[in-house]
N, C-alpha and C positions, 0 to 999 in steps of 0.2 A: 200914425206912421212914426217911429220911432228915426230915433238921428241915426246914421251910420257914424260911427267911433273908430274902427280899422277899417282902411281900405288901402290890399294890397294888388296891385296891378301888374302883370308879367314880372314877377319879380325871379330874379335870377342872380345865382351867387355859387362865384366858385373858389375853392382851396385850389390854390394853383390852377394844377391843370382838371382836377376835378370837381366837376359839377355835381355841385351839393343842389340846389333851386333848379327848378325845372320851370319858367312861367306860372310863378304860383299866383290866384288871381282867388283874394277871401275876403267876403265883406263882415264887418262883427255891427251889429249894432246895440246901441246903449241899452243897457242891462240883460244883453244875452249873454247865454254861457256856453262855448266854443268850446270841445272835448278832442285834442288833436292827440290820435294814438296812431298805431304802424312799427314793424320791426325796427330794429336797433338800423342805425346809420340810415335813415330813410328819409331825416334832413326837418324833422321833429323840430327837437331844441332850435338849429337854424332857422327857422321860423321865429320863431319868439323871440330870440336873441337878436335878430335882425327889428324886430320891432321896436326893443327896451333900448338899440341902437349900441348893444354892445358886440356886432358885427356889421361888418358895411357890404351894402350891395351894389352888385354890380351894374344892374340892369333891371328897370322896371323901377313903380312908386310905389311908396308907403305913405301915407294920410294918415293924421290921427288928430279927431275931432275938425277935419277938412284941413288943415296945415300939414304941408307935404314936411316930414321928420325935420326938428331942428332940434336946438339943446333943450333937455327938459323931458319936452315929448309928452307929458303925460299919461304917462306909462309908471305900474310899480314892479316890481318882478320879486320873487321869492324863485333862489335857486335850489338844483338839485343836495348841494352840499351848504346850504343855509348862507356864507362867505358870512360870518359875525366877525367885529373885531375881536380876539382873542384879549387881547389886553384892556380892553374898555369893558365896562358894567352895560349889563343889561338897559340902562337908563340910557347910558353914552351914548349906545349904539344908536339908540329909537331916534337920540336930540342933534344927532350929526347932521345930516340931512337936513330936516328941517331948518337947524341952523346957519348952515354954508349956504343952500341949495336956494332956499325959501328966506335966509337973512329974519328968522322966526327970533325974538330975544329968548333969554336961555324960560324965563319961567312960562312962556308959553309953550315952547316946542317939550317944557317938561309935562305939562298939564294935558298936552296930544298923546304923549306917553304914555304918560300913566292909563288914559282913556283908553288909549288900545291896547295896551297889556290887560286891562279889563275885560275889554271886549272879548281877546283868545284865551281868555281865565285862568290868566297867570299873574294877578296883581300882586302879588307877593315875592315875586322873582327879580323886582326891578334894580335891587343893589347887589345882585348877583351877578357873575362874572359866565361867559358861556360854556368855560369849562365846567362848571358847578350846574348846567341843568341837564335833565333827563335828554334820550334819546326825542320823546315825545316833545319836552318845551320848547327844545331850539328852533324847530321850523313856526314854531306860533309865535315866539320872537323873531323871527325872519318876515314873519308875516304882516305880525305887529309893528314893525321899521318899517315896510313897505306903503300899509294905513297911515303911517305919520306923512308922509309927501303927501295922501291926501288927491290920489290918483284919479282920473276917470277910470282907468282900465287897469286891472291885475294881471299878470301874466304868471302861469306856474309852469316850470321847468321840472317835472317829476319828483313833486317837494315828498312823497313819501317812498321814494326807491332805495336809501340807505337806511331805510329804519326797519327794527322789529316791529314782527306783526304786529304784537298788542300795541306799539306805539301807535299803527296805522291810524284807527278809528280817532285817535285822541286831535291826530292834525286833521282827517275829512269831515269830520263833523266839524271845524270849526269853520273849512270851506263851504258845507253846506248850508251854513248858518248865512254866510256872507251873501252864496247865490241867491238865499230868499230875499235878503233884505235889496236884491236888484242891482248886487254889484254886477259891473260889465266884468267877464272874469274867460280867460284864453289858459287851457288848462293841458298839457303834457303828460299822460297819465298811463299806466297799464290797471288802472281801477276802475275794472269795466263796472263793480256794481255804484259807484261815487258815480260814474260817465250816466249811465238809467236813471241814474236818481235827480243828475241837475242838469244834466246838458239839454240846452235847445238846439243844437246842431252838433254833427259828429264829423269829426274831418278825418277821413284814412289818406296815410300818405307812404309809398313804397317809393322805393329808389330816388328820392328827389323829388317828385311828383305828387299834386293830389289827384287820389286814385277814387274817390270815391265821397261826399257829402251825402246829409239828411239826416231828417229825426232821426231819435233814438232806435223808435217801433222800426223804422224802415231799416236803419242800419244794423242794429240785431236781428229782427226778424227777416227781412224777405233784402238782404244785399245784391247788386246785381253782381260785383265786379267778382270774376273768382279767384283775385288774390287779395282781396276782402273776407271774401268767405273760408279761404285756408285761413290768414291769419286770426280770424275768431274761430274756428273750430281749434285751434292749440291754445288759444290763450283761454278761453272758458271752458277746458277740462282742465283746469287748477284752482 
């Protein structure tokens, strides 16, 4: 029996007067891979964001590794727009963290660096500046800062929705790489074939709500909910 890593409990969260969280209630456990898709404004990102704790909720609990959220959290997140420092090197960026966050001295959190710039196979980018890489490097540098904390759980906010297609394959395959190797990993995504290929649970969520969980097979193949089933009959004829 593996550990449970996120547990969200009626969790509920509103913008003003609008309710973005509907009672959301998700369990993730260590080393599963969480595929959270659904139309635009259906409170996705909200989820996530609420987890990495760069939104606050109203009502209900968040747990991660059974400690109800505090500073830290254990959590890494790679956002939809990468957020790099613009003015810091490729290196700067991976050692910030570590070194504020973690109090890591500079030549270890450099040696983390370098390690996970290897890892999303871009060791050659590290004195680079992030206006200087491709469309493709910067989320595997966002990814690679994320590796440097050194996380239980990754969270992705639809790290490939600003990139050209040929970029795509260059940042999922590095995801795929990671789901094998058992990272816990909660992912935001319209890549339904990335979602077949790694997820162990599918979460649809409309208006606020989750509307629908299960495997892969059950949620492509036989879904019950029928605005489940519209939203994948639009998004798999593209």
């Amino acid at each position: 029996m593996r550990d449970t890593v996120i547990e969200m409990l009626g969790v509920n969260k509103w913008f003003g007067d609008f309710h973005v969280l509907k009672d959301i209630d998700l369990s993730v456990a260590e080393g599963e891979r969480v595929v959270i898709c659904g139309p635009s404004g259906s409170g996705k990102s909200t989820v996530v964001r609420c987890i990495s704790r760069l939104e606050t909720h109203q009502k209900g609990t968040i747990r991660v590794a059974g400690q109800t959220l505090g500073p830290g959290g254990g959590v890494g997140m790679v956002f939809q727009q990468f957020n790099l420092f613009p003015h810091l090197s490729v290196l700067d960026n991976l050692t910030l963290g570590p070194m504020k966050a973690r109090r890591l001295p500079r030549a270890e959190a450099e040696a983390l660096a370098h390690k996970y710039l290897a890892r999303v196979r871009i060791p050659e980018q590290a004195d680079k500046f992030p206006g200087q890489l491709s469309g493709g490097q910067q989320p595997r540098v966002a990814i690679a800062r994320s590796l440097c904390m050194e996380p239980r759980v990754l969270l992705f906010d639809e790290p490939t929705s600003a990139l050209d297609p040929e970029m795509i394959s260059e940042v999922l395959d590095v995801m795929v790489e990671l789901a094998e190797e058992g990272m816990t990993m909660i992912v935001v995504t319209h890549e339904m074939g990335f979602a077949r290929k790694v997820a162990d649970q599918m979460v649809f969520m409309d208006a606020g709500e989750i509307v629908e969980t299960g495997s892969p097979e059950h949620f492509f193949d036989s879904p019950t909910s029928p605005r489940c089933r519209d939203f994948l009959s639009k998004i798999l004829q593209h």
